[in-house]
N, C-alpha and C positions, 0 to 999 in steps of 0.2 A: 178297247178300240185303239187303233197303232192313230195319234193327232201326226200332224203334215209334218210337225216339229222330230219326232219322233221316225217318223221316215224321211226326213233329212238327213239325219243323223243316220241311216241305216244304208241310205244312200251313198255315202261318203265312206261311212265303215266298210262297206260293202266293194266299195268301186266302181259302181254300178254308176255313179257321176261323180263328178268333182274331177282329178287326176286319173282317168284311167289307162287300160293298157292299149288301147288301139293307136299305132305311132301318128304321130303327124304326117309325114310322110306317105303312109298306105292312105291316108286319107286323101291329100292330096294329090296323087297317083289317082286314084278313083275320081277324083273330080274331072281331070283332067280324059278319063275316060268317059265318063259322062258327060262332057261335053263334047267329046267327040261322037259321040250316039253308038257308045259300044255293049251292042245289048246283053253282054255280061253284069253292067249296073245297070242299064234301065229297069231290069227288073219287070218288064209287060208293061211301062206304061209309053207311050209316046208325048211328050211333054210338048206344050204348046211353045211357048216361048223359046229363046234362043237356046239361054243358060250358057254363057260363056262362064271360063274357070272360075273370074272375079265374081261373076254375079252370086254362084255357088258358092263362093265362098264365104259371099255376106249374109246370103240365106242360111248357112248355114251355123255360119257366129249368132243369127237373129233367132234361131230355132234352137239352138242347141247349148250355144255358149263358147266355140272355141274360137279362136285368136283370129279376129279380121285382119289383122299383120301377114301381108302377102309375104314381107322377107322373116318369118317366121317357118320353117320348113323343118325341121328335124323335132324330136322329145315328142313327148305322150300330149294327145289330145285331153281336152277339159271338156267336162258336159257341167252346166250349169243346175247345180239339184233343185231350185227352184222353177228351171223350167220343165224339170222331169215331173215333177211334184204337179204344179198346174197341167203338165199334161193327162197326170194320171185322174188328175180329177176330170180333165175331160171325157177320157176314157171311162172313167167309170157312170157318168150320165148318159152317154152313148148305152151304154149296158144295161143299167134301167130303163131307161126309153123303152130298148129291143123288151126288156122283161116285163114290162108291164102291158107293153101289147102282146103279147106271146107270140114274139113276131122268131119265124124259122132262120137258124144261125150255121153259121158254118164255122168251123177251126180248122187251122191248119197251121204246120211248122216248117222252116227246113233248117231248125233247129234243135231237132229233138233230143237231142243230149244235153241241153242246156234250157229249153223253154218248153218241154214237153208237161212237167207237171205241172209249170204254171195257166196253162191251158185247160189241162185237165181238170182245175179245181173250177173255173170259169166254168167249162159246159157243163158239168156238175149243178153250179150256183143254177146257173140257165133253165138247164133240167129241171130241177126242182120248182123254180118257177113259172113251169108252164112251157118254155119254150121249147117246139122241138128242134133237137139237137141232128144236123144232117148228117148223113154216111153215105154219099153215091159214090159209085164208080169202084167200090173195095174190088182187089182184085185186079182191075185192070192196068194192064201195063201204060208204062209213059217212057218214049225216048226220047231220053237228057243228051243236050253235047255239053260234055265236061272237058278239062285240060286231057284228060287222057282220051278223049277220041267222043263217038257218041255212046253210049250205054242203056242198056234197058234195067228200067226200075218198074216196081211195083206199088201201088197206091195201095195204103192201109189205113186202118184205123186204131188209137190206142185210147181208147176211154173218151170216145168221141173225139179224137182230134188228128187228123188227117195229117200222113207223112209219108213217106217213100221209102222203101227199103231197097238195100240192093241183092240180088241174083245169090250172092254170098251168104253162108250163114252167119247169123251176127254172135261175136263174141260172148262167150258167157262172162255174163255179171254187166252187161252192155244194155242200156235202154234199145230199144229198137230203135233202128230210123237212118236214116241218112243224111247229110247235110247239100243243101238245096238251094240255089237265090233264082231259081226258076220257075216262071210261071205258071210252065204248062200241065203241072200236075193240078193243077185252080182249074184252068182251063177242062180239063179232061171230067173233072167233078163236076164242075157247071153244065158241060153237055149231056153226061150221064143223066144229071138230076131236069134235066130238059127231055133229055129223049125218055125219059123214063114216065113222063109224065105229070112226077110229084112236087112239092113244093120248089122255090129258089130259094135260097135264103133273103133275108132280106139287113141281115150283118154278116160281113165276113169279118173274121180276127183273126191276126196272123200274122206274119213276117214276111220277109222277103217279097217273091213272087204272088205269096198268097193273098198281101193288102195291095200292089200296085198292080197284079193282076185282075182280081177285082173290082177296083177302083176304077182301072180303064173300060171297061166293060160296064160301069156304071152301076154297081152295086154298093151299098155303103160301104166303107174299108176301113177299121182300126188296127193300132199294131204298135209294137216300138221298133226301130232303128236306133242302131251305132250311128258316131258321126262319121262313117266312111260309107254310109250308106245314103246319099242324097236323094235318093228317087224315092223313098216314100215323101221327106220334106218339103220334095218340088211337085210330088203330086198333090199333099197340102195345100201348098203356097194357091197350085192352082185352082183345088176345088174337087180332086178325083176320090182323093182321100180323106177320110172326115177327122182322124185324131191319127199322128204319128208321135209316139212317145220318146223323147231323148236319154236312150240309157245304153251301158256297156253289155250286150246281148251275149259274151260268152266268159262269164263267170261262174261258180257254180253253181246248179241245180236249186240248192238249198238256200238259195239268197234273193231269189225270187218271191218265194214264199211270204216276205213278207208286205211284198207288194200284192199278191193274189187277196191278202186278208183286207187291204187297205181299198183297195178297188172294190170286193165286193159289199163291204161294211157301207164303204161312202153311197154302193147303188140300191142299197137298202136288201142286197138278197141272203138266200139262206147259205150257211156254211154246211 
């Protein structure tokens, strides 16, 4: 079993916190659109409070670790591995909880080239537990306004875990999936799985869209976030969101991993 010490070090090694690649800068730019209520980062949630840049920004030194130094603006952001650590251990009680009740979950990414596996082994873990693992809405289209205009995508599923592809065929030797910080493919699954009748879930896990969308909507929401991603934090702070993890979300595939074993070891499931 990987001890915290042990994924500290893996953290660090990895990038995944401590020095990573997300600059200061983009982060700060995002805050700044965040405060302006630019629903490119809100991500589906409507946030109660003001959230001026400052406040964001001590939120987000308080959650994650980087520099409350307002004249600090250029170099790589720093995520604090002790509070990625503590959050994964939140995360992973969150997940026994759901597992011991056999309570129905939901996955989703719009990260799939980068967090699709580590998903994948979670609704597995889940799976095997009892819980049923959701799939509504396969198949139906969702239209995204991206930088390039609006586009239609498609909602899929890859080993239980919901993502979007686009219209295109995806490369060979290419995970499927698209990259997403939109909510409305959460949304489009929710109604599915409402007009369809059958369960809701009653965890969602996920990123982007998929935790502050459900979140707002009042569903429990775990996830991790970059620190240029303040709206899962602020949905936190507030209460929408149950667990938001501080880690660098696009590193590679294989470095996840060994957080998926340490999450589900600590929630007591099967591998």
């Amino acid at each position: 079993m990987l001890t915290p010490q042990a994924l500290r070090a893996h953290l660090l090694g990895a990038r995944l916190a401590g020095t990573v690649a997300t600059s200061r800068e983009g982060s700060l730019r995002r805050y700044r659109l965040f405060a302006a209520r630019d629903p490119r980062v809100l991500l589906g949630i409507d946030p109660e409070g003001a959230w001026q840049q400052r406040e964001l920004l001590e939120l987000m030194a308080d959650r994650c670790g980087v520099s409350a130094d307002q004249r600090c603006t250029s170099g790589q952001d720093v995520i604090d591995p002790a509070r990625t650590v503590a959050a994964l251990d939140a995360f992973a009680d969150r997940l026994g909880d759901a597992a011991r009740r056999g309570a129905p979950v939901l996955l989703g990414t719009g990260h799939p080239h980068r967090l699709l596996g580590f998903y994948a082994a979670l609704a597995d873990a889940l799976s095997a537990a009892g819980c049923a693992v959701l799939t509504p809405a396969q198949g139906r289209c969702v239209d995204i306004t991206t930088r390039f205009g609006l586009r239609t995508f498609t909602l899929d599923y890859v080993r239980g875990v919901a993502l979007v592809r686009t219209p295109a065929p995806e490369r060979p030797g290419c995970e499927p999936g698209a990259h997403t910080h939109s909510p409305l493919p959460l949304r489009t699954a929710l109604a599915a799985a409402a007009e369809g009748g059958g369960p809701l879930p009653e965890l969602v896990i996920g990123d982007h869209g998929w935790v502050c969308g459900a979140g707002q909507l009042g569903f429990e929401a775990i996830g991790p976030a970059d620190s240029d991603d303040p709206a899962l934090f602020v949905g936190e702070a507030e209460g929408s969101v149950s667990v938001a993890v501080p880690l660098d979300d696009g590193v590679r595939s294989d470095y996840y991993l060994p957080l998926t074993r340490y999450v589900i070891n600590r929630a007591c499931l099967s591998q």
